[in-house]
C-alpha atoms as an extended CHARMM CRD file, in Angstrom:
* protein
*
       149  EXT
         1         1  UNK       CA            -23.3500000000       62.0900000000      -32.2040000000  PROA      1               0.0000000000
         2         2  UNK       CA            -26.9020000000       62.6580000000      -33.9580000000  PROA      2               0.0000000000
         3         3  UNK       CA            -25.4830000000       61.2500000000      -37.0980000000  PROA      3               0.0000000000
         4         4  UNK       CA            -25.9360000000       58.0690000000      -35.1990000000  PROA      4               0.0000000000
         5         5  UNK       CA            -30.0590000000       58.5780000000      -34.8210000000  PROA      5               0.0000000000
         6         6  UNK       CA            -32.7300000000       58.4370000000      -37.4070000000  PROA      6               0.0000000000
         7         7  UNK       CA            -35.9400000000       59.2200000000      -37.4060000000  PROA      7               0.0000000000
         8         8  UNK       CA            -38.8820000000       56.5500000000      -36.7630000000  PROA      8               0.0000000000
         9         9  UNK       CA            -40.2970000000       54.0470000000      -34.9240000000  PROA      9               0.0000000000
        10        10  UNK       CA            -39.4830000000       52.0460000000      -32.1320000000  PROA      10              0.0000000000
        11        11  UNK       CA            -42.1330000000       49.6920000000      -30.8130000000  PROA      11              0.0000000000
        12        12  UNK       CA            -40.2990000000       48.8510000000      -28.0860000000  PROA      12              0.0000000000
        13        13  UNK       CA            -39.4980000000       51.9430000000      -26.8460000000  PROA      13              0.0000000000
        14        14  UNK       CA            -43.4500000000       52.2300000000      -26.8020000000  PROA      14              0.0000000000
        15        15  UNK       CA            -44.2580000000       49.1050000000      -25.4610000000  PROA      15              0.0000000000
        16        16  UNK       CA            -41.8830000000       49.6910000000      -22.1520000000  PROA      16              0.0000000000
        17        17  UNK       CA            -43.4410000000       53.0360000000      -21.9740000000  PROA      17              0.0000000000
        18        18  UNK       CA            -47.0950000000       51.6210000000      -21.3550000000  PROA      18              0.0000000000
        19        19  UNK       CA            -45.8900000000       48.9620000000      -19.1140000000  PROA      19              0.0000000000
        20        20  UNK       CA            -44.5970000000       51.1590000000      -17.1550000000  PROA      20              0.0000000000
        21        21  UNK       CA            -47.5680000000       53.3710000000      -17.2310000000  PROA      21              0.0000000000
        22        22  UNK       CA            -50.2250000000       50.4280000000      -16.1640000000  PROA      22              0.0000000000
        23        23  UNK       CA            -49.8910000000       51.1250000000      -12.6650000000  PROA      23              0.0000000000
        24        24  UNK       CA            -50.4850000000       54.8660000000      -13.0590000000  PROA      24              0.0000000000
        25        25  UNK       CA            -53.8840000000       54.1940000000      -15.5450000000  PROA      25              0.0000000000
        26        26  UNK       CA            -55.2130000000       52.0650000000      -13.0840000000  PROA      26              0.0000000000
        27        27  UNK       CA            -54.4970000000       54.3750000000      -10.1150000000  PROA      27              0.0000000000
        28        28  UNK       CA            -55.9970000000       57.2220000000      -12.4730000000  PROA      28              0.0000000000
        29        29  UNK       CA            -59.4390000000       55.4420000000      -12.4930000000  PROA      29              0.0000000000
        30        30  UNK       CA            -59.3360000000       53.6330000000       -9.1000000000  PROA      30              0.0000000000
        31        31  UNK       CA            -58.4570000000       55.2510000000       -6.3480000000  PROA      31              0.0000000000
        32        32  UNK       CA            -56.1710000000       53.4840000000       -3.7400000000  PROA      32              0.0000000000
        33        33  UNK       CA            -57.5110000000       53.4030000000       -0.0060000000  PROA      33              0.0000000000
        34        34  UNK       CA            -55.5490000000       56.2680000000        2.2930000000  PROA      34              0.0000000000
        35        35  UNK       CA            -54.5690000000       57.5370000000       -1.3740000000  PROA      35              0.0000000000
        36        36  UNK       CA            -51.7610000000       60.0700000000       -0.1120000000  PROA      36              0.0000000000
        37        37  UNK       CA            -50.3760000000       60.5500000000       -3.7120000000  PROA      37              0.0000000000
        38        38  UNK       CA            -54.0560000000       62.4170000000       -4.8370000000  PROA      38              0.0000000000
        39        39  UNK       CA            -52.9880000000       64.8490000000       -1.9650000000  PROA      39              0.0000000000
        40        40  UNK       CA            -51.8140000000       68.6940000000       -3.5020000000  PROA      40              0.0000000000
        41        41  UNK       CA            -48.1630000000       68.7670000000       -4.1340000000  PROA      41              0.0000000000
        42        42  UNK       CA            -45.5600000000       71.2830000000       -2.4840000000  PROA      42              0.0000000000
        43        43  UNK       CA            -42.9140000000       70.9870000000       -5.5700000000  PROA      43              0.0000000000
        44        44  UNK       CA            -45.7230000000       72.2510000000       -8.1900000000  PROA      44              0.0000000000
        45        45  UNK       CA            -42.9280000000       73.5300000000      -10.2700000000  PROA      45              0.0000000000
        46        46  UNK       CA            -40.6180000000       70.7830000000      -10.0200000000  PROA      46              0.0000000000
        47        47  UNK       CA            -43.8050000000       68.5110000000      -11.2060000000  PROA      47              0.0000000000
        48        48  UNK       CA            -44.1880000000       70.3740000000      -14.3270000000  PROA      48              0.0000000000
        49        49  UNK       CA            -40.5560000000       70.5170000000      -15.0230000000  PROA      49              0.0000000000
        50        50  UNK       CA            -40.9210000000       66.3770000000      -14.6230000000  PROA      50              0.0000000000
        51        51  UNK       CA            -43.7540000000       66.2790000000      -16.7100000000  PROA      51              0.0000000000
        52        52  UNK       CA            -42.1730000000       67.8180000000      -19.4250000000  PROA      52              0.0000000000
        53        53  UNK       CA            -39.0490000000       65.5840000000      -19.0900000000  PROA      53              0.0000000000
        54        54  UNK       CA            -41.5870000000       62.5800000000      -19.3710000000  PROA      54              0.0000000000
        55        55  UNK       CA            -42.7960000000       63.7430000000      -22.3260000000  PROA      55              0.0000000000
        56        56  UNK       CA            -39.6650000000       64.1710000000      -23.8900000000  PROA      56              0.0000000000
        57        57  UNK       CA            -37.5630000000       60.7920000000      -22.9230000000  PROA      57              0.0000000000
        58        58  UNK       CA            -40.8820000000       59.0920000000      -24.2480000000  PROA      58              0.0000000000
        59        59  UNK       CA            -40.7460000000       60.6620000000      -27.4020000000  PROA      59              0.0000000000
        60        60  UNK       CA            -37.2640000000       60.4570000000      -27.8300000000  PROA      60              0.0000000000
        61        61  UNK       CA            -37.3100000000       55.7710000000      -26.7120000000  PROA      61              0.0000000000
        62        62  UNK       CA            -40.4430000000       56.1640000000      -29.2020000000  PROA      62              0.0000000000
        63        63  UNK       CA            -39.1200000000       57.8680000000      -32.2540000000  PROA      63              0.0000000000
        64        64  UNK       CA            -35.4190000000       58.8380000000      -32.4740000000  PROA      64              0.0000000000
        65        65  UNK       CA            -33.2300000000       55.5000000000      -32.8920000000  PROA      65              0.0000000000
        66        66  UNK       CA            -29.7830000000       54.8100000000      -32.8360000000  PROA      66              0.0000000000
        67        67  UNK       CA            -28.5450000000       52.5480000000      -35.6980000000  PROA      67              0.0000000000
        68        68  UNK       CA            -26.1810000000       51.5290000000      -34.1840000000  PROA      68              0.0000000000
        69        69  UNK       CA            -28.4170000000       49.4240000000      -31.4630000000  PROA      69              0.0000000000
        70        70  UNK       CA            -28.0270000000       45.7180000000      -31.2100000000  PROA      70              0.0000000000
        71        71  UNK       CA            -31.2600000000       44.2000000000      -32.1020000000  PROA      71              0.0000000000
        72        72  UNK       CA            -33.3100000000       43.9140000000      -28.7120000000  PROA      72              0.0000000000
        73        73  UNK       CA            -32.3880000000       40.6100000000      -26.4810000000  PROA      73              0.0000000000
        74        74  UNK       CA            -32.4290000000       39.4040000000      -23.1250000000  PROA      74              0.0000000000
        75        75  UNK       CA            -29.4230000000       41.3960000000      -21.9070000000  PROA      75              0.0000000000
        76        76  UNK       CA            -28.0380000000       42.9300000000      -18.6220000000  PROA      76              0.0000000000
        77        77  UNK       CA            -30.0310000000       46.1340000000      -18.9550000000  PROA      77              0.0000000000
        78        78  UNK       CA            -33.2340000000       44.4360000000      -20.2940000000  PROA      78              0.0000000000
        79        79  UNK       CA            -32.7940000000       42.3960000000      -16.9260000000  PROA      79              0.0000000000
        80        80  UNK       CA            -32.3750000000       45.3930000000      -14.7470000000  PROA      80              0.0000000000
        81        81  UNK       CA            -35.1150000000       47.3610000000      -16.7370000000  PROA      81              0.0000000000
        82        82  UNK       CA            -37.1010000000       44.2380000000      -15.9200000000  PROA      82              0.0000000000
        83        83  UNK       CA            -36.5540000000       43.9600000000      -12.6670000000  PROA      83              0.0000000000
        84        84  UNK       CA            -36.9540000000       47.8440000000      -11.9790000000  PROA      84              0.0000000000
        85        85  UNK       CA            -40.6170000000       47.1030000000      -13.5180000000  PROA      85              0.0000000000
        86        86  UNK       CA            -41.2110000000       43.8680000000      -11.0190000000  PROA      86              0.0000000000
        87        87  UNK       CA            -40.0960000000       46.2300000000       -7.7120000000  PROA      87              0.0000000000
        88        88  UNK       CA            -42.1540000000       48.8920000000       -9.3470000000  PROA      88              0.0000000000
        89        89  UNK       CA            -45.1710000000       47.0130000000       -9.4980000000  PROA      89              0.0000000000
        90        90  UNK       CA            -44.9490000000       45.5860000000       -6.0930000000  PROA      90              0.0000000000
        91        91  UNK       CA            -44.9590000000       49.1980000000       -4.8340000000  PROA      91              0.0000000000
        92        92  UNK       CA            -47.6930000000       49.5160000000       -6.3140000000  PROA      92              0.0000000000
        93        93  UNK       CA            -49.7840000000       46.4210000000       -4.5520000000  PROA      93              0.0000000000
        94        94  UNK       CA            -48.2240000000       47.4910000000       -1.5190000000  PROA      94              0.0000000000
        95        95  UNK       CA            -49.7710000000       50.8520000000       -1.9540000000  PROA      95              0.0000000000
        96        96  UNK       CA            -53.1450000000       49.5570000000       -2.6390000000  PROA      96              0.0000000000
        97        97  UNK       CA            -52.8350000000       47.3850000000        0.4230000000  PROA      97              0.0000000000
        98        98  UNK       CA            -53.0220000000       50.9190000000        2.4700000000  PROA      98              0.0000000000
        99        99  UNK       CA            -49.2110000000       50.9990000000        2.9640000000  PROA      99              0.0000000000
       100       100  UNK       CA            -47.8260000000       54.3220000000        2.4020000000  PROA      100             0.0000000000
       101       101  UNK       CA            -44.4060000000       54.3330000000        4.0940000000  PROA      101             0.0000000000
       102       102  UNK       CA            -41.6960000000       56.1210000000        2.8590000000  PROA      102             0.0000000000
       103       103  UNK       CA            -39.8920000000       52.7530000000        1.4010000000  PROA      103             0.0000000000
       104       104  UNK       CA            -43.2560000000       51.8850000000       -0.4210000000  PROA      104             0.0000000000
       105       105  UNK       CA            -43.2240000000       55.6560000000       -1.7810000000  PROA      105             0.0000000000
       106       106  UNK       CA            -39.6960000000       55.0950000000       -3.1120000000  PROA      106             0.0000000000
       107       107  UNK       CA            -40.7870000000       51.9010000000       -4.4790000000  PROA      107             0.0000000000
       108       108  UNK       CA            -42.9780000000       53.7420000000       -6.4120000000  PROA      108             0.0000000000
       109       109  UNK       CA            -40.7760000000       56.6200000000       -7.5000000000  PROA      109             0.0000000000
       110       110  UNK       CA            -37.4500000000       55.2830000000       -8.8230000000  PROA      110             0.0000000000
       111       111  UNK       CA            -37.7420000000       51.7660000000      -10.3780000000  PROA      111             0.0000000000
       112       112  UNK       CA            -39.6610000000       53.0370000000      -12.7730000000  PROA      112             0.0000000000
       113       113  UNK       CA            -36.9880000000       55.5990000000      -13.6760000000  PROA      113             0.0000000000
       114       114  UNK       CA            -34.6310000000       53.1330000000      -13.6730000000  PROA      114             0.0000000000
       115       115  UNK       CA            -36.5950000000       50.9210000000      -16.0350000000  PROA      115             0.0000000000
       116       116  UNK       CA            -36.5920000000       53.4620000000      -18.6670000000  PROA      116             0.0000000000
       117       117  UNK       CA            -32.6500000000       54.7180000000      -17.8130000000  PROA      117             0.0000000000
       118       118  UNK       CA            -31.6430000000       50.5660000000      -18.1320000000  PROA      118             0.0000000000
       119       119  UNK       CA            -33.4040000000       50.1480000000      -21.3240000000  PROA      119             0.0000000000
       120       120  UNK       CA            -32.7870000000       53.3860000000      -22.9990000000  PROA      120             0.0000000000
       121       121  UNK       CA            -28.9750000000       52.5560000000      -22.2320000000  PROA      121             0.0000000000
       122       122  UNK       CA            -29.9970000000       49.1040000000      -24.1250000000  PROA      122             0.0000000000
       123       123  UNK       CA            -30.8460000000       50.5440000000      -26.7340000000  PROA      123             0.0000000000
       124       124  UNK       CA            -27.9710000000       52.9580000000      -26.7650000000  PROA      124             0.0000000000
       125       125  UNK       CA            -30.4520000000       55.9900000000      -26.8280000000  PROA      125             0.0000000000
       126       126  UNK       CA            -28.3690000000       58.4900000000      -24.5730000000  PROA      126             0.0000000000
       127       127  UNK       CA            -30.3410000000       61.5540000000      -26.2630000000  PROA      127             0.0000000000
       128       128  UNK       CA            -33.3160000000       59.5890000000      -24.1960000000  PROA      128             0.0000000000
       129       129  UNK       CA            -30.7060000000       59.7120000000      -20.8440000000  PROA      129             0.0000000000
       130       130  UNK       CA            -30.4290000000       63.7000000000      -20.1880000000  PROA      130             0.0000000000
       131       131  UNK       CA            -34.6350000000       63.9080000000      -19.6470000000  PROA      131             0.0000000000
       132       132  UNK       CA            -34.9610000000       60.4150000000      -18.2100000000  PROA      132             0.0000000000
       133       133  UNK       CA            -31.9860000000       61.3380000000      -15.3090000000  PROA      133             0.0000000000
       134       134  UNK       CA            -33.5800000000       65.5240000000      -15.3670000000  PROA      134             0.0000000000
       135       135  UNK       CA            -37.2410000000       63.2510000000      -14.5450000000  PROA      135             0.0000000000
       136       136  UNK       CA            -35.7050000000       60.6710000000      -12.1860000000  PROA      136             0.0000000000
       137       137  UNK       CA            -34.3800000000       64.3180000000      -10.1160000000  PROA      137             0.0000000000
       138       138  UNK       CA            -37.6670000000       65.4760000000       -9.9530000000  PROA      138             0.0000000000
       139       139  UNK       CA            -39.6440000000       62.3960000000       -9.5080000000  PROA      139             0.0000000000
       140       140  UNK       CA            -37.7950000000       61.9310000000       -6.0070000000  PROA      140             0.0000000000
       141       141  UNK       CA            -37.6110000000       65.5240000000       -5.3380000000  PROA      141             0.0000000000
       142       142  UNK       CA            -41.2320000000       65.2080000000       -5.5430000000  PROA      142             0.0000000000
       143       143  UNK       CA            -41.4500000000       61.6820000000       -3.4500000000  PROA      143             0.0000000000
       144       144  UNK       CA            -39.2270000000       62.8090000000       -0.8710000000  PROA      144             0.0000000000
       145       145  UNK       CA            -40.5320000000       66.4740000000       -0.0700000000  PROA      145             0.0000000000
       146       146  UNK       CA            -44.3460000000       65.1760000000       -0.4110000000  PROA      146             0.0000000000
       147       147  UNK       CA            -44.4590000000       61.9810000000        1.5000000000  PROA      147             0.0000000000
       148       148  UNK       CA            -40.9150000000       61.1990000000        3.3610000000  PROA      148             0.0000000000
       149       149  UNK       CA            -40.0170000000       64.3030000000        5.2250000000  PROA      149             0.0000000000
């Protein structure tokens, strides 16, 4: 299977990455009003264990490729991925609207994952899969024990 992957570098797999990421630089710098998610986490381990899985699946969409990807299109999975983003981001005006229910949490804990899962699966990247899915765990581990029970 890594005979398939080379070394290098995929701008796309970059690009999506900071997409993604805009909400999360702005909330870095701006506080949101009644900002619940700046509140001290009860799954401390389970955030550093999604951290690291982060880390990883970004690396991996940024630098390992699979030559046997299609060259990047308007497919399926870009759709999803894009879509994924769209709910994402409306989570995110929602949230800075004051509105911190447990659907608006969600909203802002698995599109995102989804985004990357639907376009690493684009781009045929499965090494990128194992930490995105091991991140998506934690990331609603973390949503749901912090702000929905």
């Amino acid at each position: 299977m890594l005979k398939k992957y080379k070394f290098g570098f995929d701008i796309w797999g970059l690009v999506v990455f900071l997409i993604v990421m805009i909400p999360t630089f702005i909330w870095s710098a701006v506080p949101a009003p009644d900002d619940i998610l700046r509140n001290e986490s009860k799954t401390q381990i389970i955030d550093v264990i999604g951290s690291v899985c982060q880390v990883l699946f970004a690396a991996i969409l940024c630098v390992l490729i699979n030559q046997e990807r299609k060259k990047l299109k308007l497919s399926p999975l870009i759709i999803a991925a894009i879509i994924s983003t769209i709910i994402y981001f409306a989570g995110w005006i929602l949230y800075y609207c004051g509105n911190t229910s447990p659907l608006v949490i969600m909203a802002l804990t698995l599109p995102p994952c989804f985004a990357f899962f639907f376009f690493a699966l684009d781009r045929r990247n499965i090494l990128a899969v194992f930490p995105i899915v091991c991140f998506t765990v934690c990331h609603l581990v973390y949503g749901i024990v912090n702000f929905c029970l």
